[in-house]
VEXLUM-500490 format. One record per residue (C-alpha): x, y, z. Coordinates in steps of 0.001 Angstrom, whole numbers, plus 500000, padded with zeros to 6 digits. Layout:
// VEXLUM-500490
XYZ...
This chain:
// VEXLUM-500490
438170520892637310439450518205635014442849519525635396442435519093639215441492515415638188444801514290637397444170515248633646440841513690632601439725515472629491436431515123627343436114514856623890434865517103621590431205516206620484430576514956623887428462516216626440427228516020629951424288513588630320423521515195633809424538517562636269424049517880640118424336521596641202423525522685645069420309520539644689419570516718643350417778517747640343419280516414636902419522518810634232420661518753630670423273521236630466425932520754627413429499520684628248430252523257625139427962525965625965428159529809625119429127532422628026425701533743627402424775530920628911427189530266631188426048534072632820422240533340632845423216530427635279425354532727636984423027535331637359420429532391637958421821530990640805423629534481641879419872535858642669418615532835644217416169530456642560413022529307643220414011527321646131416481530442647092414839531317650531415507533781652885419451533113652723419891534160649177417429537030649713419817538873651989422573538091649798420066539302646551419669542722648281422147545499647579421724547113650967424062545583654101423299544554657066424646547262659925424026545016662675425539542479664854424958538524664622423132536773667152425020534179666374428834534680666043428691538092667512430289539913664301428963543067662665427679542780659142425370539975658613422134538338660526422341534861662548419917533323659506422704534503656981425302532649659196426870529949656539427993527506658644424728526619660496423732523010659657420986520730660544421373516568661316421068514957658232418078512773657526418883509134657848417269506780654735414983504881657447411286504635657129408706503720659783405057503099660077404771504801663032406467508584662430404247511488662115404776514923660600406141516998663334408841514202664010409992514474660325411926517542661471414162515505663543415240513672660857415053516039657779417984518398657644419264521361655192422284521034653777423580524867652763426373525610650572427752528961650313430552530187648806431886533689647329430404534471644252434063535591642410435631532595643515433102530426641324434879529025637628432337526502636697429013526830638867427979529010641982425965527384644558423404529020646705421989527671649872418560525275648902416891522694650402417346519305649065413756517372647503414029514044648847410856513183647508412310514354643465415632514672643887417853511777643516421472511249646029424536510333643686425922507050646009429056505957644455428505502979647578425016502225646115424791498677643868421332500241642518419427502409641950417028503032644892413349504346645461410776504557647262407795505761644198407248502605642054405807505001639600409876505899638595410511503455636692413540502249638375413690498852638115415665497820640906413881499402643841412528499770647523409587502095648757408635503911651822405307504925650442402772502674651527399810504346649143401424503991645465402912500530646226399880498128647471401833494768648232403943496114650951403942493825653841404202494309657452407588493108659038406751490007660934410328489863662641411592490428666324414389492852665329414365496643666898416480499140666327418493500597669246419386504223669400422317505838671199420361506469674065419569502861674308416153503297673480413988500340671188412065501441668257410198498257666529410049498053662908406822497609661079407699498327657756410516498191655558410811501621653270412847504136651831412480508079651919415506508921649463415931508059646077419377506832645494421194507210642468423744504008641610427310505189640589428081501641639814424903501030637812425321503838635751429251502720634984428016499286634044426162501133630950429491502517629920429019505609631249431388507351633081430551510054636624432559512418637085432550513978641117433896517609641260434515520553643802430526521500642864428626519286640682428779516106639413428599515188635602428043511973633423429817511350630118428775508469627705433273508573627252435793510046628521439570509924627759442314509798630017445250512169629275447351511494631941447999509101634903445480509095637886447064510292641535445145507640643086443151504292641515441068501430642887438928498965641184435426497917641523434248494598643459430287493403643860428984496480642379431317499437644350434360500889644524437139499548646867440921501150646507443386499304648479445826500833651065448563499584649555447675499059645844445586502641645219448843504925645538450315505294641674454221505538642536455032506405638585452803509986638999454486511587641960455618514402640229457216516103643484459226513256644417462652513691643428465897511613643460466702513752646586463524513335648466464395509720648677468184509741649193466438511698652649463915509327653572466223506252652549468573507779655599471054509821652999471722506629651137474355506426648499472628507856644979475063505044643242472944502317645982469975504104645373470347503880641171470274500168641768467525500115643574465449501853641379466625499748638242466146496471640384462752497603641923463748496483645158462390498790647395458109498357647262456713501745646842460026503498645140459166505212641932461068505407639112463459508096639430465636510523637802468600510088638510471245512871638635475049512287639020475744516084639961473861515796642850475555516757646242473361516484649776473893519095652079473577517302655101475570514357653674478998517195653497478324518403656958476606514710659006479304512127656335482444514729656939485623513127658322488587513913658888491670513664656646494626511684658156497720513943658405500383513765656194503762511387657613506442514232658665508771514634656408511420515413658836513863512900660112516549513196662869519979512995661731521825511913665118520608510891668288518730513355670342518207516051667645514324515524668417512870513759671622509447512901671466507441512902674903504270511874675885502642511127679596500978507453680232498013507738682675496001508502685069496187504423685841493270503560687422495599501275690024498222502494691742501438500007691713502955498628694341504960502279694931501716504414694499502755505539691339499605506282688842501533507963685665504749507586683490506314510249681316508101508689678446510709509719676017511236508532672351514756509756670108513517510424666778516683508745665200516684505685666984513139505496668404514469504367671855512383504929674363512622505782678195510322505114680396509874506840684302507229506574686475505610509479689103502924509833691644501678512999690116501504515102686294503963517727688246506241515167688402506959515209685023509782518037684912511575516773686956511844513599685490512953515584682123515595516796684047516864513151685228516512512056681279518473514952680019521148514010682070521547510490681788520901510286677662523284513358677446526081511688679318525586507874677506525765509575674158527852512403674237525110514814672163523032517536673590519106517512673260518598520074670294514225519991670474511627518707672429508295517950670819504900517563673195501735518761673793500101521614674980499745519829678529500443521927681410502934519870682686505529521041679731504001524775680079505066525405683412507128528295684114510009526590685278510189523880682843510269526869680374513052528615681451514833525431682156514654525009678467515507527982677174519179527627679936519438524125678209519111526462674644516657523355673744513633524413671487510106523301672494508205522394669932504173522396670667501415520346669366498487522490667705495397522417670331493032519008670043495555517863667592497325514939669025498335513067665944501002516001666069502614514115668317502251510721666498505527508972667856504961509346671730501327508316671340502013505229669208504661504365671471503027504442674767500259502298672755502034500181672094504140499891675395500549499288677250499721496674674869502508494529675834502576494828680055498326494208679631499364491054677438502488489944679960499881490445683007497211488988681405499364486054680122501454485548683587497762486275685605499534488516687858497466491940689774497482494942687980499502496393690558502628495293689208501712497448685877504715499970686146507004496710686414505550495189683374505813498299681380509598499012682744510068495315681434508152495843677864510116499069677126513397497162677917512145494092675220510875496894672886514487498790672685516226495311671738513847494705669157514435495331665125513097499437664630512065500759661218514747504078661628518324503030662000520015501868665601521633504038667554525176504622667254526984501722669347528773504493671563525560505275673286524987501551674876528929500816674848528321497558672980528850496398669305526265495521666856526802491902667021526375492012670928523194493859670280521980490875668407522938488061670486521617490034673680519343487392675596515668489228675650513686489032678384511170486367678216508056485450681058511319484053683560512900487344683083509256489291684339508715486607686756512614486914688401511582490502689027507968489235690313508388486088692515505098485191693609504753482391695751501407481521696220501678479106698409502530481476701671500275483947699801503060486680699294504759488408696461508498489281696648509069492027694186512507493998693420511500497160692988513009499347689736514445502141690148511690504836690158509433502455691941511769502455695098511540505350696180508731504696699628507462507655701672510298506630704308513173506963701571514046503267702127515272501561699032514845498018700245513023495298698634509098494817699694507639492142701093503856492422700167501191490211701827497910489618700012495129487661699983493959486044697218490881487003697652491343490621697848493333490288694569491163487928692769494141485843691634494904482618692886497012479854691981496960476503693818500037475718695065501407472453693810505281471632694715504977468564692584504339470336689641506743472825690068509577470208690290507876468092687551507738471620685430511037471701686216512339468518684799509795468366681902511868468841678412510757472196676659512026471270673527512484468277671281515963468236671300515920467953675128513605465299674738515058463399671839518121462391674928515374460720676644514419457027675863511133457105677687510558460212676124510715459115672650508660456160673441506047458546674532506215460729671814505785457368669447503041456611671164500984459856671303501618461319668061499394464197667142498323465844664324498861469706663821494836469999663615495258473884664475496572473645660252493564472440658881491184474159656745487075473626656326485756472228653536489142471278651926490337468571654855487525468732657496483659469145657142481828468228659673483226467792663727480136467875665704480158464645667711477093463846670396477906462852673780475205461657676213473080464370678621473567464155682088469935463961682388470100460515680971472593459490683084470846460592686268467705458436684694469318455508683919470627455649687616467955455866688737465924452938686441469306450562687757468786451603691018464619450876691211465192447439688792468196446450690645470297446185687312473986445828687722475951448765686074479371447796684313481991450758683267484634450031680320486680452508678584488331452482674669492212452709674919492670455276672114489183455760671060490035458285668115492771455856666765489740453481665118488068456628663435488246456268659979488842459272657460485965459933654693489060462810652981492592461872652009494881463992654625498373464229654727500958465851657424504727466007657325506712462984659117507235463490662888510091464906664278512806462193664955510950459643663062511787460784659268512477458513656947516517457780656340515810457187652621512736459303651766512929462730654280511134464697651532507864462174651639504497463196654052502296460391655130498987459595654319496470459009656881494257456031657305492823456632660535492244459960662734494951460922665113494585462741668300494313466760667365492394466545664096489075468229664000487159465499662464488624462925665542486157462686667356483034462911664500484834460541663172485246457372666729481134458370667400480361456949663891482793454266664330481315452928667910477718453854666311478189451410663644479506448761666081476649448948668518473791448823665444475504445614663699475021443881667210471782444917667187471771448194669310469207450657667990470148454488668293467158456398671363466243459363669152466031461208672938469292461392673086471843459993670474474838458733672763471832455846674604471711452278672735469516450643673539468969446441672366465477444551673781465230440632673740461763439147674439461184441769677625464621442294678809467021445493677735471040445514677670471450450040677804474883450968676453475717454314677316478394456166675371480685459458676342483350459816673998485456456535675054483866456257678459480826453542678671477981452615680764476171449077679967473344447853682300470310445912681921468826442737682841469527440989679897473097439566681585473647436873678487473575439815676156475805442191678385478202439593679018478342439223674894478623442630674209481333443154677120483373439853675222483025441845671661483360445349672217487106444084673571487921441692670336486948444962668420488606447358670190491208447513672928489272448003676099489736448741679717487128447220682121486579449010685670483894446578687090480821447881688966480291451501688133482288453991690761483405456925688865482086458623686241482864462038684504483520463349687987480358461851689982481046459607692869478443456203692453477747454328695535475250451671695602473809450860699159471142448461700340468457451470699718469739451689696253472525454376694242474155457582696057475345459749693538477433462735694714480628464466694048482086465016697407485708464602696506485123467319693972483339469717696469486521468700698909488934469542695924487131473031695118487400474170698538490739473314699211492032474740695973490123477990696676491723477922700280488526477822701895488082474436703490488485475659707014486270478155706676482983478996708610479997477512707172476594478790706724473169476581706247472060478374703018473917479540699565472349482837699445471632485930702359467433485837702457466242488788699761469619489990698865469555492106695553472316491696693525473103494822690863475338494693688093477331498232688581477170498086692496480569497765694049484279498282693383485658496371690618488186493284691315491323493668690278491168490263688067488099488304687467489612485226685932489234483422689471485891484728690156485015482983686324487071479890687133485147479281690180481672480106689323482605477173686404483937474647688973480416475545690830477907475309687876479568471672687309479090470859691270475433471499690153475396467981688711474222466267691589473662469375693676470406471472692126470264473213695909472540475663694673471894475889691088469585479009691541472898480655693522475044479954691365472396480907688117472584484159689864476307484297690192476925483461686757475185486490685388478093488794686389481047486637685033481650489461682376482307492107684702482242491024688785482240493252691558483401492585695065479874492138696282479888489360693521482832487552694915481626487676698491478118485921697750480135483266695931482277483068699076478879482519700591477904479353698003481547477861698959480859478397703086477316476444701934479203473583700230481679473345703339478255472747705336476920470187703135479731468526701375478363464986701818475146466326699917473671464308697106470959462632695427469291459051696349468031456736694072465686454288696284465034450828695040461554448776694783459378451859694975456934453323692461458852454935689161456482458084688345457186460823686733456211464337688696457224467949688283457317471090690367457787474590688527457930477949689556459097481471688918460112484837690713458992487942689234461834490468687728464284488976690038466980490486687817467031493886689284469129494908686127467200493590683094464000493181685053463582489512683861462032486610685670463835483572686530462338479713685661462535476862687974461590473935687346462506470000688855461346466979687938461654463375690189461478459624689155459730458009691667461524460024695098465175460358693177465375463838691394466521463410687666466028466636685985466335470557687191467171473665685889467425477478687220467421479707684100466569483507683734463957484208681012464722485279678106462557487964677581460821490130680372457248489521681943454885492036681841453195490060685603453606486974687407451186485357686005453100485404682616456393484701684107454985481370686198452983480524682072457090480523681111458037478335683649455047476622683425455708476334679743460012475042679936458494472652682049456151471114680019459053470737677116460948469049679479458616466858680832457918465963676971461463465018676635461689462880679640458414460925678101460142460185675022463252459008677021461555456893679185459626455402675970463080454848674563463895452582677621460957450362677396459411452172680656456290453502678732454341456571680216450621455333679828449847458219682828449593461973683091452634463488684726451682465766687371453173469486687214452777471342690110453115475203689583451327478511691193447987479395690946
């Protein structure tokens, strides 16, 4: 037993004060005793004691039992022998008003049998249990507890009303319900058990010691080894903590390798450190073992070796042709062609490229090669290295070999890097037609033009093996290097698109020509730019201005006005710069349209004038808190010092910190003149003078001043242009795009010219219009539909629409919705968007109304749909908010996490709404128009 005690010994005069057996009753019984004695209570308990009964009779009694159990129904033994029969256990409650033949219901026997050779230390038999004599060990008692004062216990209760006189009735209105609901009241307060205090008997210095079958108290006990499991005592018991009670030092059976498991097969050199560091709570320290080796690490961490480089190289041109096929492309060009076969010479790694409607194709294609490299370079093709495709395994292409006498060499199955050359190549031959179409924004169509034109740029290019011999292109190294490459004019000569008719002229190559009529004639192809989801507005003037614009500095240098331009607009190279060594910080604030929309619509109730300026080179005045220095322009080098840089005093256009660096420049400005900073929103200064305001609103060099303070607007007006070189526009008109017109009801603010310009740029101002953005209950899905061929319009003009939102929130829930499949649009995408631009045609005069003379209160309206995203099943918040009857503030947003009901998703509407509604308070606090009233939100029940 004390070994199964995680090594608690005795010493060896001690003894055991008492022991528990089956029954309650404390006995002396020394810890050293003689087996003589150790068989008498054997043979003692064996042959069943005086409180035995009938159970240990049977088992006394040499002769079995033949017959069968009443209550199991095996043979051998009688239903009062069963062992596992049990009785409820007595509860420790006492009451005035139980009688003898309802002491049954709570009494119980507790029997304990086991086999009689399994026994070390004590055998138990069945007995009853004395409550009345017999004291409970309660390691969860404080004290000891009885009910007989004559005990001598000290600290006790009683449930025997005759040997203790001063018990008094309880007085109380407590019952005590049972699990039947029934009330029992409670007369007296007793005890029927004696309890026997682990903690009490600790606080002596004892120590109890709980085993298997007894229980034993030592006046000492030492500890040999570390405890499995500990706890300490609190207020008189025992309490062992879930996370403190588990000793990590004493698992013996956890091993280096049962952690490297259950840390997911982590590193043992990671998991040494972790050990030494104690960084992991609940890690032991471990043995560590650099031997080790994890099975599942070999077979789950196993990769596979690169191949070695061949060794072989080609000695002439065409000993080895490499040859790979590109495809299936998922778009068919403008011939119907969906693959290419290509074929690299191992010498000179030239490549040729040819282009089929089908895998069959591919011999012959071979067949057209052999004879065309064959009769530029005067060698025969010796071998032919490809895969195991069954386009090179045909029966035809086989024996066409073997007339040719050209070996076929074969790739080993799944083993493509065999064939390293032709798949690098055509890698890299589909990186550079994705980057010319990408670049040039022309439809994938015109893919097997692009790649005829990339494997033409690729052959002229520097290679790592040596150049072909110059008989085999008929030209001499030095024409080879001053051969003009084909840049973007040479792709688009080939792919003339005017957009303006909507049509592409395209000469077709020589593979691509071949149409199911056999007519090689150039093809006129119609499309709309719709279908093809590229568009580019057509713009004569800025072809011819394209045109005449220098490309270089040379070819401007020739030009006077040119070089006065360039003297003017220097820039700095910012793209050069590096952070924290000459540029820190470049955020720079610029004002919320929110606040614009407000302070339109305070001008517009207060009748304040509303003056527009603008900085002529606003980032000139920045100053520089780091010394920077940049090389001397081009054509503006100093005669005597061209070696010198110059040293920068103020920002130029292009460096990062530019335009950090004119906010705290125009910041400083407006605070010595007595503008105070609106912590609502950091580009609004704000100056009051006994009750009247002067507002200067900044964005970047653009500014707003109103007010009705016109002495100090008419100052600040007078300095801001002896500080700075200004440009003053009068009344406000224009402003970041949004059309101002003030009325006799108060300000119009729209952007009709914009909505005019989006329409006719998307070629869709003579379309049909419709009366709402969106078809009623339409469900849009992410993955439904065919895919566009180019989604940089769709993106371009879902942007354009989001900033038509400005003054238009009727179709910022469309176009919240549209913007959610930017990444990856489908054609039912672009015609819903179609939809939102036949909306705008409808209501291009649309805008907002800021009334004059009528009450300025702040309300809000909120809502919320429930999973309208049929794809990530979130909700989508909606919120607006109006001052006075002019609307100031909306937004259309889809939540960022999902709703479990509606009622949570309108509590996150309800919720954004509230912070905005906070902001707008402390905006319209920052503008002297105090909020002394309880906005009104108005959201779902």
């Amino acid at each position: 037993m004390a070994k199964q005690m995680g090594g608690v010994s005795l010493k060896g005069e001690e003894e055991a004060l008492y022991t528990s057996k089956s029954r309650g009753t404390f006995q002396r019984y020394t810890g050293s005793g003689s087996k003589k004695d150790d068989d008498k209570v054997k043979n003692y308990q064996g042959n069943g004691g005086p409180h035995s009964g009938g159970a240990s009779k049977n088992r006394g009694n040499s002769r079995k039992f033949d017959g069968k159990c009443y209550n199991c129904g095996k043979m051998g033994h009688m239903a009062k022998d069963y062992w596992t029969t049990k009785k409820t256990v007595e509860s420790n409650i006492a009451t005035s008003c139980s009688k003898e033949n309802s002491e049954d219901g709570w009494d119980a026997e507790v029997l304990f049998a086991t086999e009689e050779e399994e026994l070390t230390l004590t055998v138990t038999t069945p007995e009853r249990i004395d409550y009345k004599n017999d004291w409970i060990v309660d390691s969860g008692c404080s004290n000891h507890m009885t009910g007989d004062i004559d005990s001598g216990c000290s600290n006790h209760m009683t449930g025997d009303k005759q040997k203790l006189q001063n018990l008094s009735e309880y007085n109380g209105g407590r019952m005590v319900v049972t699990t039947d609901n029934s009330r029992l009241p409670i007369t007296h307060i007793g005890m029927k058990k004696n309890l026997l205090s682990v903690a009490q008997l600790t606080s002596s210095g004892h120590y109890v010691l709980f085993g298997p079958q007894d229980v034993k108290v030592y006046r000492d006990v030492k500890i040999s080894k570390t405890p499995t499991i500990e706890g300490q005592r609190l207020e008189s018991i025992y309490v062992m903590s879930a996370e403190s009670a588990y000793v990590d030092r004493t698992r013996k059976n956890e091993t280096s390798d049962l952690w490297h498991m259950r840390l997911g097969h982590v590193s043992y050199s990671k998991l040494s450190v972790m050990v030494k560091k104690s960084m992991l709570k609940g890690l032991p320290q471990l043995d560590m073992r650099t031997d080790t080796v994890c099975a599942g690490c070999q077979y789950g961490k196993a990769h596979q070796l690169p191949y070695d480089e061949s060794k072989f190289k080609a000695k002439e041109p065409l000993e080895l042709v490499h040859s790979d096929v590109f495809g299936l492309v998922k778009q068919q060009s403008i011939s119907g062609m969906r693959y290419m076969v290509t074929f690299i010479d191992d010498f000179s790694r030239y490549v040729w490229v040819f282009f089929m409607n089908e895998k069959s194709d591919t011999f012959s294609k071979f067949k057209e090669f052999r004879d065309s490299a064959e009769g530029e370079v005067g060698k025969k093709i010796c071998c032919l290295r490809t895969d195991n495709g069954g386009e090179y395994r045909s029966n035809e292409f086989s024996k066409y070999l073997r007339e040719c006498r050209i070996r076929h060499q074969y790739t080993c199955a799944n083993t493509p890097q065999q064939n390293g050359a032709a798949e690098r190549k055509n890698r890299h031959l589909a990186e550079i037609y994705r980057s010319m179409l990408h670049a040039k924004n022309v439809p994938g169509r015109f893919w097997a033009e692009a790649m005829r034109i990339a494997a033409f740029v690729i052959n002229r290019l520097p290679q790592p093996r040596k150049l072909l011999d110059v008989s085999l292109w008929d030209m001499t190294a030095r024409e080879r290097e001053k051969e003009v490459l084909p840049d973007s004019r040479e792709f688009g000569d080939k792919l003339q698109q005017n957009m303006g008719e909507h049509a592409v002229q395209l000469q077709i190559s020589s593979d691509e020509s071949e149409d199911p009529n056999g007519d090689d004639v150039e093809q006129r192809v119609t499309q709309n730019p719709w279908q093809t989801s590229v568009y580019q507005q057509p713009n004569e003037e800025a072809i011819i201005e394209e045109a005449t614009e220098p490309e270089t500095f040379e070819e401007a240098s020739k030009s006077s006005e040119w070089m006065s331009a360039m003297k003017r607009r220097d820039r700095s190279r910012g793209f050069s710069q590096q952070y924290g060594l000459d540029y820190d910080e470049t955020f720079s604030p610029v004002v919320k349209l929110t606040t614009v929309r407000v302070l339109l619509a305070l001008a517009a109730n207060k009748d304040w004038n509303l003056w527009q300026m603008d900085v002529k080179n606003a980032f000139l005045h920045g100053e520089l808190d780091q010394e920077i220095y940049m090389t001397q322009p081009m054509g503006f080098q100093s005669q005597d010092h061209p070696e010198y840089v110059c040293k920068l005093r103020k920002t130029l256009y292009g460096l990062k910190q530019a335009p950090r660096a004119w906010y705290g420049k125009i910041t400083e400005f407006l605070q010595k003149s007595g503008y105070s900073v609106t912590p609502a929103d950091s580009s609004l200064f704000v100056k009051a003078n006994e009750g009247k305001l002067a507002i200067v609103l900044v964005y970047v060099d653009d500014l707003i001043i109103t007010g009705d303070d016109e002495a100090e607007i008419l100052q600040m007006k007078e300095n801001l242009s002896v500080r700075f070189q200004m440009k003053e526009f009068g009344q406000l008109k224009h402003f970041l795009g949004l059309e101002v017109d003030r009325t006799h009801e108060g300000i119009f603010l729209c952007q009709q010219k914009y909505a005019k310009d989006l329409l006719k740029r998307f070629v869709m101002l003579e379309c049909k219009s419709t009366s709402t953005p969106m078809e009623p209950n339409i469900k849009m899905c992410a993955h439904e539909g065919k895919d566009l061929e180019d989604a940089t319009m769709y993106r371009q003009l879902v942007g354009s629409l989001i900033y038509l939102t400005l003054t238009r929130p009727d179709i910022s829930y469309a176009v919240g919705v549209m913007s959610w499949y930017m990444q990856n649009p489908k054609k039912p995408h672009l015609e819903a968007v179609r939809r939102i631009l036949r909306y705008v045609k409808n209501t291009i005069d649309y805008g907002l109304l800021y009334k004059k003379g009528e009450d300025c209160k702040l309300v809000g309206y909120c809502d919320a749909d429930y999973a309208g995203d049929h794809d990530t099943r979130r909700s989508t918040t909606g919120y607006v908010f109006k001052l006075g009857s002019g609307t100031i503030s909306w937004c259309s947003k889809r939540q960022s996490t999902i709703s479990l009901s509606t009622t949570e998703a309108e509590y996150r509407a309800a919720i954004m709404a509230a912070q905005e509604s906070t902001w707008l308070i402390q905006l319209m606090n920052n503008l002297y128009q105090p909020v002394d009233y309880a906005i009104s939100l108005y959201c779902d029940n």
